[in-house]
C-alpha positions, -999 to +999 in steps of 0.1 A: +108+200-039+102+167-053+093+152-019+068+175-004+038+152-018+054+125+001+063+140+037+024+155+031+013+118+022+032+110+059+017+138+082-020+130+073-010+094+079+003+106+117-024+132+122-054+110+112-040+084+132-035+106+165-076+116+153-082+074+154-069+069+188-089+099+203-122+081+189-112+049+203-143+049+225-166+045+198-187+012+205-173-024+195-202-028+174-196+004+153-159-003+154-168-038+137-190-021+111-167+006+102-142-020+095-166-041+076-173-014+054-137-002+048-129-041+037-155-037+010-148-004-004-113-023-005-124-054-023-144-030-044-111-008-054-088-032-058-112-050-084-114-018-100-076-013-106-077-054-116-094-045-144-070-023-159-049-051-168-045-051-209-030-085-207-043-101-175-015-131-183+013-108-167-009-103-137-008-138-130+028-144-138+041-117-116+014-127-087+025-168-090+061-159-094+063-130-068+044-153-041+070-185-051+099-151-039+078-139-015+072-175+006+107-180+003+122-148+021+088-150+043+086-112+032+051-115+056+066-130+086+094-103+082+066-078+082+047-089+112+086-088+131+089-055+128+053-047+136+054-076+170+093-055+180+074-018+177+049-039+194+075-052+226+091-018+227+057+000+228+033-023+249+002-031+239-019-004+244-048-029+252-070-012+219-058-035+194-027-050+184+002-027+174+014-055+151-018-060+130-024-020+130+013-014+116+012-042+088-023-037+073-021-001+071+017-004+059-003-028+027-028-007+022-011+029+018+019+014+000+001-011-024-013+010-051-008+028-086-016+059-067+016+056-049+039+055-077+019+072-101+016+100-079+055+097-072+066+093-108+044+129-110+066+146-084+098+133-092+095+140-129+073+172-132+070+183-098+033+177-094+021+166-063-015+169-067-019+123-070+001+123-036-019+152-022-054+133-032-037+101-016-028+118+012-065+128+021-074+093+015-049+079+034-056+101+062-095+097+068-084+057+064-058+063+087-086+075+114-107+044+108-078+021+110-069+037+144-097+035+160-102+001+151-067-012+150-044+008+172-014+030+177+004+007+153-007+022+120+013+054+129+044+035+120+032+027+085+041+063+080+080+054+076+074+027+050+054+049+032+076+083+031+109+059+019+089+042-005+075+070-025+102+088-015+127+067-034+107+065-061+102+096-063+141+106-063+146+077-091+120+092-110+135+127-112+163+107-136+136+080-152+129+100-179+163+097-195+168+058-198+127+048-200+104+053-230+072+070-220+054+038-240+073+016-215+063+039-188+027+042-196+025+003-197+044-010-167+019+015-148-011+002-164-001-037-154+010-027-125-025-012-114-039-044-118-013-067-100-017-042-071-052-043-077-053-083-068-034-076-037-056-050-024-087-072-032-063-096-006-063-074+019-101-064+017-106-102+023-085-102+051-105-072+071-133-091+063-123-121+081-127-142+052-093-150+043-056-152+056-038-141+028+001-132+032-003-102+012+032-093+016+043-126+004+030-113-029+047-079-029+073-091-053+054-095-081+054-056-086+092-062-097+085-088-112+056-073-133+080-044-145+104-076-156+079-091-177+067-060-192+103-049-199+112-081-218+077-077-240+086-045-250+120-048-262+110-080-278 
């Protein structure tokens, strides 16, 4: 079943989250610490992945040009809709805003080699074990995110289960029309691109910054363009 690493990926999200919101009592103080820490382990990982890059010139393309895409469908403002009309259907539970909860967990879980890696691994040889390890991580961060941010990062579960879902379904076929080289590079450049994001979004918990991360989503496609061209040149 090439999507059991994925609907696992999505329970852990749900549990830990249901875990979060039973902790939300934990002092303001702590809350803000927690969070501070999670932001720099963030910072810290998506550096990490950064330097992956074996030609850091893509990185930048994709990130310029997917930004130029991203501002111009306002990917993020499309985002925060769906998170602000789970939000009016909902009501604000009063412990953080739905909104925020749904759209920086949504970034975080789905922005990440780990996703597709782990997806490419179940689609083509039905290992789950990346999505399983992602799961756990995903899960424990889910529990922070909760009790800090809300009810709202249960819904990040959806994007995440039809994301890795799809790729996962794609990937049981990939095999046949992509060369493993191809593969292996797209993947690489791909970790650091997502890397750079990630490194957003630790800014962002941090308070530092106000980055649109979604705004920059794009630049995954476009970072599996560039490397496409390269290699059949």
């Amino acid at each position: 079943m090439f999507l059991l690493g994925t609907i696992v990926n999505g329970l852990l999200i749900i549990i830990g989250t249901f875990i979060g919101k039973f902790l939300h009592r934990i002092p303001e103080g702590m809350k803000t610490t927690v969070m501070y820490g999670i932001g720099l382990s963030v910072i810290v990982l998506g550096l990490q992945m950064g330097f992956e890059s074996k030609n850091f010139l893509i990185v930048i393309i994709s990130l310029v040009l997917g930004a130029v895409i991203g501002e111009y469908y306002s990917l993020d403002e499309k985002l925060n809709a769906v998170g602000q009309w789970l939000e009016r259907k909902l009501g604000n539970t009063g412990e953080g805003s739905i909104s925020q909860g749904f759209v920086t967990a949504t970034l975080i879980f789905v922005i990440g080699a780990m996703a597709i890696i782990g997806a490419l691994d179940s689609g083509i040889r039905g290992d789950h074990n990346v999505l399983y390890t992602k799961a756990l991580i995903d899960g424990f961060t889910s529990i922070i995110l909760a009790s800090t941010l809300g009810i709202g990062v249960l819904f990040s579960a959806i994007p995440v289960v039809l994301y890795q879902g799809i790729i996962a379904m794609f990937a049981t076929q990939i095999d046949r029309f992509v060369p493993a080289a191809l593969l292996e590079s797209f993947i690489v450049e791909l970790t650091a691109t997502g890397g750079v994001m990630i490194l957003a979004i630790g800014l962002n918990l941090l308070g530092l910054t106000k980055i649109k991360v979604a705004n920059l989503l794009p630049g995954i496609l476009v970072t599996g363009l560039i490397v496409s061209i390269l290699y059949f040149l």
